[in-house]
PADREN-468192 format. One record per residue: residue number from 1; residue in one letter; x, y, z of N, C-alpha, C, O in turn. Coordinates in Angstrom, 3 decimals, decimal comma, m for minus. Layout:
<nodes>
   kemi   drendren        n_X        n_Y        n_Z       ca_X       ca_Y       ca_Z        c_X        c_Y        c_Z        o_X        o_Y        o_Z
    NUM          a          X          Y          Z          X          Y          Z          X          Y          Z          X          Y          Z
...
</nodes>
This chain:
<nodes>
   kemi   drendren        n_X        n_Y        n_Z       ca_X       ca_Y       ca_Z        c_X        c_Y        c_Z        o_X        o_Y        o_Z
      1          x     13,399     79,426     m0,619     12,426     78,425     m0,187     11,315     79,103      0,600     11,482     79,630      1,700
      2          x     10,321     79,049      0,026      9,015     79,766      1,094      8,683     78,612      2,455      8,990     77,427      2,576
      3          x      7,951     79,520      3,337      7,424     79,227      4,424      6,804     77,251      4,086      7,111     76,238      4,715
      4          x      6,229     77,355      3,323      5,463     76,287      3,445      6,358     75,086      2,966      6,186     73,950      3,406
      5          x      7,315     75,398      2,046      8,412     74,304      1,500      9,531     74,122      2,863     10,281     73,158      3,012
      6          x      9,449     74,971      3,524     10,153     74,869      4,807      9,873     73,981      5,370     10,633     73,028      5,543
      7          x      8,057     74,101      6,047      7,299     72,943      7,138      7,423     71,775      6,350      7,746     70,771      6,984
      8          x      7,210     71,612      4,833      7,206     70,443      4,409      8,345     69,276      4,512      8,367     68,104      4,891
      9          x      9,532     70,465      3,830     10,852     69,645      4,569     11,021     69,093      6,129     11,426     68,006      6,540
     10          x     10,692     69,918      6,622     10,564     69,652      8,068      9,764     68,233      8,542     10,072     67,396      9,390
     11          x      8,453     68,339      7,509      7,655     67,030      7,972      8,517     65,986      7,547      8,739     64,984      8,226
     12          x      9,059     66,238      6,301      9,425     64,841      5,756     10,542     64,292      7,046     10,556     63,367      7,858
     13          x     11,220     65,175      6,773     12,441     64,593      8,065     12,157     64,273      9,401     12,951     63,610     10,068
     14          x     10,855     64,779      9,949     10,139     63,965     11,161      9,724     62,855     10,753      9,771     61,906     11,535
     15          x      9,373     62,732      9,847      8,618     61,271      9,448      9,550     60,161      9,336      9,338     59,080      9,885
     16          x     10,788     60,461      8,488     11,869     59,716      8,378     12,678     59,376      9,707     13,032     58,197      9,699
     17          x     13,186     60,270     11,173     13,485     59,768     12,063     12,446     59,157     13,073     12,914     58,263     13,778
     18          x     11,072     59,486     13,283     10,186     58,566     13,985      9,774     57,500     13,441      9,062     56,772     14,133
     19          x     10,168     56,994     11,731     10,038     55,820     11,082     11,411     55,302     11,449     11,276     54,079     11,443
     20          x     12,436     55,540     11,709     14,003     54,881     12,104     13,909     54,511     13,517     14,769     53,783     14,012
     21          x     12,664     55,079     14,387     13,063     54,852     15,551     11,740     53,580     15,897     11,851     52,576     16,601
     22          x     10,705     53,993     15,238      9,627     52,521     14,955     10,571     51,641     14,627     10,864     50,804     15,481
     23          x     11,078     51,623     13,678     12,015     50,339     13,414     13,469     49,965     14,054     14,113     48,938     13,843
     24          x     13,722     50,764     14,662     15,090     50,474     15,491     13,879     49,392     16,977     14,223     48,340     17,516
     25          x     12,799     50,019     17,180     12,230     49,220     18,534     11,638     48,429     18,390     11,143     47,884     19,377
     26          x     11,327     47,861     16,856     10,489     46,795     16,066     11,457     45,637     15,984     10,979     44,532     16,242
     27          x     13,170     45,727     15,561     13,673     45,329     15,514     14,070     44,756     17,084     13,905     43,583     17,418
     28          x     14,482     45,550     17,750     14,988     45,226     18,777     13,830     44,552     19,729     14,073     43,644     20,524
     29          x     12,509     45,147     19,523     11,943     43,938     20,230     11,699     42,285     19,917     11,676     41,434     20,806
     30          x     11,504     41,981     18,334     12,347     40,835     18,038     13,059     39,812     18,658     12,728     38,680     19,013
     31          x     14,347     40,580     18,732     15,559     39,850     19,478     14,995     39,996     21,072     15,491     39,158     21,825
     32          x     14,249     40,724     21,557     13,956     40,656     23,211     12,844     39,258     23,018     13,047     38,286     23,746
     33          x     12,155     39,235     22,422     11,025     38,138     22,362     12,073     36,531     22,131     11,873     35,444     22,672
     34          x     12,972     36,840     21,333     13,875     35,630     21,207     14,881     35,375     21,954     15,775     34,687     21,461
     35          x     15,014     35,848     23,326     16,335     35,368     24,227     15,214     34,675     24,596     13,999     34,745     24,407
     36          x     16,302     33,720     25,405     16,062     32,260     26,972     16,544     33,188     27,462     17,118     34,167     26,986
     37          x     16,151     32,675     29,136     14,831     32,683     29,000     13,988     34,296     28,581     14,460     35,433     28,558
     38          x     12,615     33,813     28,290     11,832     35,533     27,402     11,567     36,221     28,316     10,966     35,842     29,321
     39          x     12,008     37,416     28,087     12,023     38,620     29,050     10,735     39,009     29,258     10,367     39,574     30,288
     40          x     10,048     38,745     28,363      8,409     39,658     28,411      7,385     39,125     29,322      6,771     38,065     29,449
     41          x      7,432     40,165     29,853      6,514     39,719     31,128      5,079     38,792     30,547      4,389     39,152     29,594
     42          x      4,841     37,520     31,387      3,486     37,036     31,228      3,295     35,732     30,504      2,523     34,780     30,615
     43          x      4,550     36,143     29,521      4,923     34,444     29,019      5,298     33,199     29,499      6,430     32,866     29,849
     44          x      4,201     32,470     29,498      5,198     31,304     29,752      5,629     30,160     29,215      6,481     29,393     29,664
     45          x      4,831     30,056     27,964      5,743     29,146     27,311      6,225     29,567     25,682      6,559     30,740     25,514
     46          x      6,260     28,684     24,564      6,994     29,233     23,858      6,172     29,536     22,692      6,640     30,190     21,760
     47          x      4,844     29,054     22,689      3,536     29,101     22,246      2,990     30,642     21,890      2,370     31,194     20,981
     48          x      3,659     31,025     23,286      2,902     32,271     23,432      3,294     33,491     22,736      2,591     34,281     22,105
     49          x      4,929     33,497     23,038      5,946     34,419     22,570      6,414     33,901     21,041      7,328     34,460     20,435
     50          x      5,826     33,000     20,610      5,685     32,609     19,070      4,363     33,409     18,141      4,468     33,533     16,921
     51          x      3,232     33,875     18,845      2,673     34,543     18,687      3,044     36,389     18,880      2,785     37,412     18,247
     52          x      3,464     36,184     19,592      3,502     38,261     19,871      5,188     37,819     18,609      5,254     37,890     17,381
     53          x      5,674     37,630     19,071      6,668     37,339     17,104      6,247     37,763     16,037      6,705     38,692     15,371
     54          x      5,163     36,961     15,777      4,603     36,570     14,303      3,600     38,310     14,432      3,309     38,517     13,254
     55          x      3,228     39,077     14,971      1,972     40,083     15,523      3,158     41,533     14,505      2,848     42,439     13,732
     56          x      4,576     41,027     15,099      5,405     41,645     14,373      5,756     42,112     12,675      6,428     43,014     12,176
     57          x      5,051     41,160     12,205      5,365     40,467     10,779      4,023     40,768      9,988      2,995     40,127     10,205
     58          x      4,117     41,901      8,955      3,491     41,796      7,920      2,566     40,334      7,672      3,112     39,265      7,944
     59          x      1,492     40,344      7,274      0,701     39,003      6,734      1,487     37,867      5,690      1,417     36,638      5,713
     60          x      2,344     38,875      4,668      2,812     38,575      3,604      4,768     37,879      3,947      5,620     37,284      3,287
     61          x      4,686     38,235      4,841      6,434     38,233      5,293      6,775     37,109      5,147      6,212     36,016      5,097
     62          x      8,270     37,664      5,047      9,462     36,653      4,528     10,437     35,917      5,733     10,901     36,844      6,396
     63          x     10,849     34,805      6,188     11,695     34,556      6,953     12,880     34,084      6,548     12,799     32,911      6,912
     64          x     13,677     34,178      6,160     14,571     33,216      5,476     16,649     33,169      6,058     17,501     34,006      6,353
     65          x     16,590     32,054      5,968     18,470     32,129      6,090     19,167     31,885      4,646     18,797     31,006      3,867
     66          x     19,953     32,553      4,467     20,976     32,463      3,073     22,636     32,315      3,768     23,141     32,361      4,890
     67          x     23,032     32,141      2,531     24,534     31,465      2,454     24,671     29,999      2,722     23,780     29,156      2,824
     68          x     25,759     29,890      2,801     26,521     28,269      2,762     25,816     27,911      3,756     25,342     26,781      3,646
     69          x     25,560     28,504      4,749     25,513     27,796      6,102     24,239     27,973      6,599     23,624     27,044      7,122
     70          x     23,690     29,333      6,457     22,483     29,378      7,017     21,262     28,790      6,039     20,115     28,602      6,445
     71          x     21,802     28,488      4,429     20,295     28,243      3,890     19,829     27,119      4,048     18,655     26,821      4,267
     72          x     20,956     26,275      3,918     20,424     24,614      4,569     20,209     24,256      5,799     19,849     23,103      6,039
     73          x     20,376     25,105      6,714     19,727     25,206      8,360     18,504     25,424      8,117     17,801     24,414      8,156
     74          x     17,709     26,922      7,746     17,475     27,443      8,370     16,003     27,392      6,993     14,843     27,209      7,361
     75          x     16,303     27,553      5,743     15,753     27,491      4,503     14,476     29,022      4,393     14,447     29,898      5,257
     76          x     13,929     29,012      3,663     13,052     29,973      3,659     11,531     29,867      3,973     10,839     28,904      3,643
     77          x     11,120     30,883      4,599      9,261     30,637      4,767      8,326     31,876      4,056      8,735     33,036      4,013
     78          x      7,608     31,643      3,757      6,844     32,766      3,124      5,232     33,250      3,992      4,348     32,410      3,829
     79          x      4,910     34,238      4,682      3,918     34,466      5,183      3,473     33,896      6,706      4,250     32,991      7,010
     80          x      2,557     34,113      7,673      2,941     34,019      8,824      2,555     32,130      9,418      2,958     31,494     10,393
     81          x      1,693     31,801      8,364      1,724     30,008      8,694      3,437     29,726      8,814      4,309     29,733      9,683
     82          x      3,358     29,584      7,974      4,742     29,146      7,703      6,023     30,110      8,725      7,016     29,585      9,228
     83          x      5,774     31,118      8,797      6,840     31,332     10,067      6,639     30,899     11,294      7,511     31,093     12,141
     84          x      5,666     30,355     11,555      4,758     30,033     12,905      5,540     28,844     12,749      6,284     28,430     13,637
     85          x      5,415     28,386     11,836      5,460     26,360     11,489      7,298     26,738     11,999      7,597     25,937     12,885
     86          x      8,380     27,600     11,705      9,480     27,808     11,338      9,703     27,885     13,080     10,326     26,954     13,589
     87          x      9,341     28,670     13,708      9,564     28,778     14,947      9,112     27,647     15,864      9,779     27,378     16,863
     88          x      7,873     26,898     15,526      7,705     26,300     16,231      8,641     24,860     16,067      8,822     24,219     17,103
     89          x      9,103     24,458     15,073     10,509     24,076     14,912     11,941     24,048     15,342     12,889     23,279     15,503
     90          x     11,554     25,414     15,451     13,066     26,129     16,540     12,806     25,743     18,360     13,593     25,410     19,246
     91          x     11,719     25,920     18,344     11,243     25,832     19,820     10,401     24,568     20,036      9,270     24,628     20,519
     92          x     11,057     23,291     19,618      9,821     21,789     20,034      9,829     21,779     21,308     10,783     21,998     22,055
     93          x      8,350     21,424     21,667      8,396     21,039     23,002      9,062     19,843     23,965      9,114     19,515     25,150
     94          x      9,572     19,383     22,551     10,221     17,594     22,912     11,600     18,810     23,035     12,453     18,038     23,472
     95          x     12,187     19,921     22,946     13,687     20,285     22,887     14,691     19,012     23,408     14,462     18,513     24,510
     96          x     15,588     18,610     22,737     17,029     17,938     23,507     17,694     18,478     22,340     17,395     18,632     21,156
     97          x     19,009     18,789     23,303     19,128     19,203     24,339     18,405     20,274     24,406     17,995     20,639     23,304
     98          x     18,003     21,105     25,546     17,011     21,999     26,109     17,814     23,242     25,868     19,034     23,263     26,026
     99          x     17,038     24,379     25,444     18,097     25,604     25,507     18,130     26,036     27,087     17,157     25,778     27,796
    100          x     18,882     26,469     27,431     18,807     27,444     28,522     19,185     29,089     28,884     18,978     29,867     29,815
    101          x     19,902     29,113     27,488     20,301     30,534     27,633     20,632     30,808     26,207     21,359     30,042     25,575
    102          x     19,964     32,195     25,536     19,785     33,049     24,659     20,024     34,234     24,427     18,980     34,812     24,122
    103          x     20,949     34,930     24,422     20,967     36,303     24,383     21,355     37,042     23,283     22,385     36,556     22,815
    104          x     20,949     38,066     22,632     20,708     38,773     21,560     21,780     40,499     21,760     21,494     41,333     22,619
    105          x     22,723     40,633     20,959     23,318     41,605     21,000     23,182     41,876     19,461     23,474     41,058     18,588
    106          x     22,599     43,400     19,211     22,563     43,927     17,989     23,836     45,096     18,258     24,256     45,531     19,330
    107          x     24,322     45,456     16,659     25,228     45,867     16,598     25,214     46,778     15,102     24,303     46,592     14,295
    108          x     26,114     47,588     14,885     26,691     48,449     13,144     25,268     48,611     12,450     24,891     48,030     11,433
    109          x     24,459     49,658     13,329     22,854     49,662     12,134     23,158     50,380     11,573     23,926     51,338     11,659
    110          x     22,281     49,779     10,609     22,088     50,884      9,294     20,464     50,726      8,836     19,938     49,676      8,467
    111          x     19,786     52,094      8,961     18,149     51,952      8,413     18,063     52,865      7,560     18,652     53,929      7,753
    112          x     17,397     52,674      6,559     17,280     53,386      5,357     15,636     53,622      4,831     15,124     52,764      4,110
    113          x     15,044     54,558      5,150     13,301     55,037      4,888     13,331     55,273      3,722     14,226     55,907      3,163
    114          x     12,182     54,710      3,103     11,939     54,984      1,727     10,627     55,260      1,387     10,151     54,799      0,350
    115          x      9,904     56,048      2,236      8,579     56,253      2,027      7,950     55,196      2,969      8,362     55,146      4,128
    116          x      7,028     54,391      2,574      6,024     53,216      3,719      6,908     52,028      3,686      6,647     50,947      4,215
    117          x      7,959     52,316      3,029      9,294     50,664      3,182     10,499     51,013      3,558     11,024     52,125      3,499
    118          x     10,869     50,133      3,903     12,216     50,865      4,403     13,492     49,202      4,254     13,112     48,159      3,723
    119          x     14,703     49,356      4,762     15,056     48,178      5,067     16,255     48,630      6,031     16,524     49,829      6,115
    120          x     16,747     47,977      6,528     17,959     47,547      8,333     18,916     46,610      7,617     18,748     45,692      6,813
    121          x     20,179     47,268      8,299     21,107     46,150      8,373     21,707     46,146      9,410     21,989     47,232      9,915
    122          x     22,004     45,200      9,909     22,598     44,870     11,532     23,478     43,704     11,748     23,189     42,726     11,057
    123          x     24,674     43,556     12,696     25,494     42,779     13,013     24,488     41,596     14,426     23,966     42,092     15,424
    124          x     24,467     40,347     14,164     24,510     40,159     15,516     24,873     38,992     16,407     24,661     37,867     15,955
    125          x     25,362     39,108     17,544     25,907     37,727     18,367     24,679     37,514     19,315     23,840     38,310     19,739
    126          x     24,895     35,897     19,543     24,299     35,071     20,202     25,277     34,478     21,178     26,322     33,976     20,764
    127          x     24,902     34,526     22,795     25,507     32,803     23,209     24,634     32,147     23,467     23,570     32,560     23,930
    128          x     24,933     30,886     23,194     24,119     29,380     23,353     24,471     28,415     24,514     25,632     28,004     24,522
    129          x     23,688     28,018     25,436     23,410     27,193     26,477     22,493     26,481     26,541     21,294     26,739     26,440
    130          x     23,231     25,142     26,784     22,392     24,070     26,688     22,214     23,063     27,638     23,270     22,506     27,938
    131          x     21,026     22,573     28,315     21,037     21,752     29,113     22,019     20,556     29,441     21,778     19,868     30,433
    132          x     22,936     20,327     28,779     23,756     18,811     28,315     25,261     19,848     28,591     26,293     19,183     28,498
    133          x     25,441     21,098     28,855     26,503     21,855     28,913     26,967     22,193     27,435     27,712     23,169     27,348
    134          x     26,681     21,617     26,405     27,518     22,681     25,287     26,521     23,962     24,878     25,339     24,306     24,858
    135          x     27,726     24,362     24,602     27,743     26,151     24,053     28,318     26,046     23,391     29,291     25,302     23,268
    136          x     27,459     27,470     22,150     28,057     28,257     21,498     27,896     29,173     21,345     26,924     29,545     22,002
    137          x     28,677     30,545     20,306     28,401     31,556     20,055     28,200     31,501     18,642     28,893     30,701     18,013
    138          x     27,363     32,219     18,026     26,800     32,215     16,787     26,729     33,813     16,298     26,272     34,612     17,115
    139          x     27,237     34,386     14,777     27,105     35,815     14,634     26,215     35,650     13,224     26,283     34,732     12,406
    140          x     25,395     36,785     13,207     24,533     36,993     11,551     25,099     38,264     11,437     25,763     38,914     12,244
    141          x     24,739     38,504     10,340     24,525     39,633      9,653     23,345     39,730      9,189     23,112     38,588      8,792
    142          x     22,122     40,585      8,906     20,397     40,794      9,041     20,637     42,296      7,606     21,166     43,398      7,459
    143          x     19,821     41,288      6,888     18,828     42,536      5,862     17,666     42,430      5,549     17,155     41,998      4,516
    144          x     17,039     43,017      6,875     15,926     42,762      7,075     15,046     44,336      6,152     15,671     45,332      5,786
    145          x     13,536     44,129      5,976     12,647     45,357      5,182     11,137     45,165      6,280     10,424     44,405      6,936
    146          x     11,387     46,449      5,842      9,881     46,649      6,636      8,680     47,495      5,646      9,003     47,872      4,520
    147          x      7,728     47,666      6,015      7,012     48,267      6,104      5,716     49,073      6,410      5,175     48,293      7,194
    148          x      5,293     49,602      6,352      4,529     50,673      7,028      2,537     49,910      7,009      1,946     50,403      6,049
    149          x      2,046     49,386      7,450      0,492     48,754      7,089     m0,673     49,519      8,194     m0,926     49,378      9,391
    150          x     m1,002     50,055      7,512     m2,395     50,946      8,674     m1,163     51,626      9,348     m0,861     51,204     10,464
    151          x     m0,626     52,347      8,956      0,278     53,348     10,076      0,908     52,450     11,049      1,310     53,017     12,065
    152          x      1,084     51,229     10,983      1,900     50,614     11,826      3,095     50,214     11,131      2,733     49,586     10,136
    153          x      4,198     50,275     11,179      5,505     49,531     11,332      5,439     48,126     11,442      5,099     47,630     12,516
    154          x      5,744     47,363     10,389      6,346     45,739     10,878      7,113     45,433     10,096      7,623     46,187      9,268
    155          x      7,277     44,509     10,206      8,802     43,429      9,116      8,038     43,069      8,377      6,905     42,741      8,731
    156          x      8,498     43,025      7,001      8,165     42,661      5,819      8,950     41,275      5,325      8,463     40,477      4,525
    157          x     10,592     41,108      6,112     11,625     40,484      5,400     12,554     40,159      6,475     13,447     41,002      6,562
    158          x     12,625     39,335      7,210     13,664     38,837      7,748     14,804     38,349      6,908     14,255     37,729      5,997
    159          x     16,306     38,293      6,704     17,145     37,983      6,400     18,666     37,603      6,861     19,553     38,457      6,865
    160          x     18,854     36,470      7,187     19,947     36,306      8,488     21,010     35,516      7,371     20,709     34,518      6,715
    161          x     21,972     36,042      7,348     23,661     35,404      7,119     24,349     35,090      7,567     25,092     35,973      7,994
    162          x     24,728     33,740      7,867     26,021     33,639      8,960     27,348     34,106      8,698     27,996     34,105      7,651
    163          x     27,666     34,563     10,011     29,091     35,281     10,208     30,326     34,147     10,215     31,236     33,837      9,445
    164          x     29,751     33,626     11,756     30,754     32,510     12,270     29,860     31,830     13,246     28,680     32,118     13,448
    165          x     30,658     30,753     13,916     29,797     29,773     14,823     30,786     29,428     15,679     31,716     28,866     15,100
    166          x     30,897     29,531     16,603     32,016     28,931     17,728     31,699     28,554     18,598     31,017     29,243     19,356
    167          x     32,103     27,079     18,939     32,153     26,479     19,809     32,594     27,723     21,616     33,333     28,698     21,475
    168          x     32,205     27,500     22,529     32,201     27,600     23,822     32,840     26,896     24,566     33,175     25,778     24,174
    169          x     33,184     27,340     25,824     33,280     25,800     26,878     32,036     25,530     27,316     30,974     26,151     27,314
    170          x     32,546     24,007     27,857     30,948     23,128     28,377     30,439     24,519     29,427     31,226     25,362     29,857
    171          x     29,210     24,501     29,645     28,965     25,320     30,965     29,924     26,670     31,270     30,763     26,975     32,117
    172          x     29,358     27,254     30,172     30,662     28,513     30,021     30,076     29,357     31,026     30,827     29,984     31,774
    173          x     28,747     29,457     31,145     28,197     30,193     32,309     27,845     29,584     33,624     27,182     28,552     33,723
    174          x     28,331     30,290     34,662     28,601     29,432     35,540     27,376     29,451     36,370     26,882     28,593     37,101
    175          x     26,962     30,829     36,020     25,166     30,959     36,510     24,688     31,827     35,862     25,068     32,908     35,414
    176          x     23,030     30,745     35,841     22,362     31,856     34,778     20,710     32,152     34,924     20,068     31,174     35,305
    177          x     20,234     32,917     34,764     18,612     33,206     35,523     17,904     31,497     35,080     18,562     30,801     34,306
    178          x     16,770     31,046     35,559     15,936     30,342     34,880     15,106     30,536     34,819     14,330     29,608     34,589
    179          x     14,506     32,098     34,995     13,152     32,943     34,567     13,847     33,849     34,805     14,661     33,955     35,722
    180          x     13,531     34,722     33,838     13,327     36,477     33,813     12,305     36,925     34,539     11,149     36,508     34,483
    181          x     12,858     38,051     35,446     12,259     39,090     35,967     11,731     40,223     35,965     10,878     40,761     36,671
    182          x     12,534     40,644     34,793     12,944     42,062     34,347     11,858     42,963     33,918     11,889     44,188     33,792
    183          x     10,738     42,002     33,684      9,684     43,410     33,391      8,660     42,882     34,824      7,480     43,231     34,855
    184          x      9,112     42,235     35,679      8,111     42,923     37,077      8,726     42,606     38,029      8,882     41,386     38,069
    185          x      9,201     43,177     38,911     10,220     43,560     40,125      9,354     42,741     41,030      8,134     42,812     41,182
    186          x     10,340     41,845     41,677      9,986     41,449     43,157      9,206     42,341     43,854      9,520     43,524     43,729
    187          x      7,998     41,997     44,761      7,554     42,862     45,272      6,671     43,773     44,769      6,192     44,630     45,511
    188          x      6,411     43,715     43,702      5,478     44,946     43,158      4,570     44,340     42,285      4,461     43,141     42,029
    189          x      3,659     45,688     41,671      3,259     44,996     41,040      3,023     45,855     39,488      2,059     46,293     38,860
    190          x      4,002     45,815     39,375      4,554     46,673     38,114      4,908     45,592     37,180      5,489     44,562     37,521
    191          x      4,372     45,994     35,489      4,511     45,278     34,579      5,211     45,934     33,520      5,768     47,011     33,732
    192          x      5,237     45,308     32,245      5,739     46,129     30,816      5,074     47,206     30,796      5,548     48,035     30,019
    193          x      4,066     47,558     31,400      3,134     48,779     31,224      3,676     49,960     31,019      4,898     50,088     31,094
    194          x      3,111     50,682     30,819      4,213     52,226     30,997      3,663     52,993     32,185      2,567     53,463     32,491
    195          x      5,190     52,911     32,872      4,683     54,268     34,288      4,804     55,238     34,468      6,016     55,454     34,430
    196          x      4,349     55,997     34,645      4,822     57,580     34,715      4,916     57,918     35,986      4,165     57,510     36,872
    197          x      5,792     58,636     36,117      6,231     59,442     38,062      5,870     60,738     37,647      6,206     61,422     36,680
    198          x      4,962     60,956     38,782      5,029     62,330     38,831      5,626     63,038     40,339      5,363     62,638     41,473
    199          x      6,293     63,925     40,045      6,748     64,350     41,219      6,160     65,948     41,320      5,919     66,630     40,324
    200          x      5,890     66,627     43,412      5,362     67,658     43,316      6,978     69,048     42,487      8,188     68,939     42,289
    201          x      6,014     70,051     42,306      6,635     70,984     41,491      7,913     71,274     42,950      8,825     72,090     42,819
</nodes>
């Protein structure tokens, strides 16, 4: 193998793990935009974080639930009206019962690069809290695709399968935030921004 078939290999395989890791944080920010309450600093209602969502998503993208259970929930949308219309569904402002708690655990990835597309598969649990006290826990399975537009990374394909659905006890949590903090600390005035420390030599 000469010198130059060397660097080339080399590029390809940089390209392929900084495209796994765009999409491991594409993905996972997703599920951060979709817990109760939303972690992302600045939001405050559901309007907002329905937008930085959709910012995620190819023009052309797919939302959809399949199987027994999820396709008649959840049904399919094509392109970002229609996922907008899909979420804002999920999130009425009339909510009853009210959510109160959302949390997103991803799990068993698998990402596979294929040049400017790629696609993810992932395990994941939910618990559910609700103003009225019921809960549940809810699991998918996700085969989701992406791809690559102006050198950016987004979802091309959402795809959610249900696992299982289980009931909770009433008020399974006995306390639970009713705003997130987490991207600006009491006291400061530090945001999602990125900070850098520098310390002397």
């Amino acid at each position: 193998m000469s010198s130059q078939d060397t660097i080339d290999s080399l590029v390809r395989r940089i390209e392929v793990l900084e495209a796994e890791a765009d999409i491991r944080r594409i993905q996972a920010r997703y599920m951060f935009l979709c817990d109760t309450p939303c972690p992302e600093y600045g939001v405050e209602n559901d309007a907002q974080r329905i937008e930085l969502i959709l910012d995620l998503y190819t023009d052309d993208a797919v939302w959809e639930g399949v199987g027994d259970y999820y396709d008649g929930q959840f049904g399919r949308a094509v392109g970002k009206e229609a996922i907008r219309a899909h979420f804002q569904r999920f999130w009425p402002e009339d909510q009853n019962p009210k959510l109160l708690l959302n949390a997103h655990w991803l799990t068993s990835e698998q990402i596979h690069v294929h040049g400017d597309e790629a696609d993810g598969q992932w395990i994941h649990f939910q618990p559910w809290l609700f103003d009225d006290g019921t809960s549940l826990i809810r699991g998918s399975r996700l085969n989701n695709a992406f791809r690559k537009v102006d050198g950016v990374w987004r979802i091309s394909r959402t795809r959610t399968e249900n696992v299982a659905v289980a009931d909770l006890p009433d008020f399974f949590a006995a306390s639970h935030a009713k705003k997130s903090v987490l991207m600006k600390a009491p006291g400061t005035n530090h945001t999602n921004e990125h900070v850098t420390h520098v310390t002397d030599a």
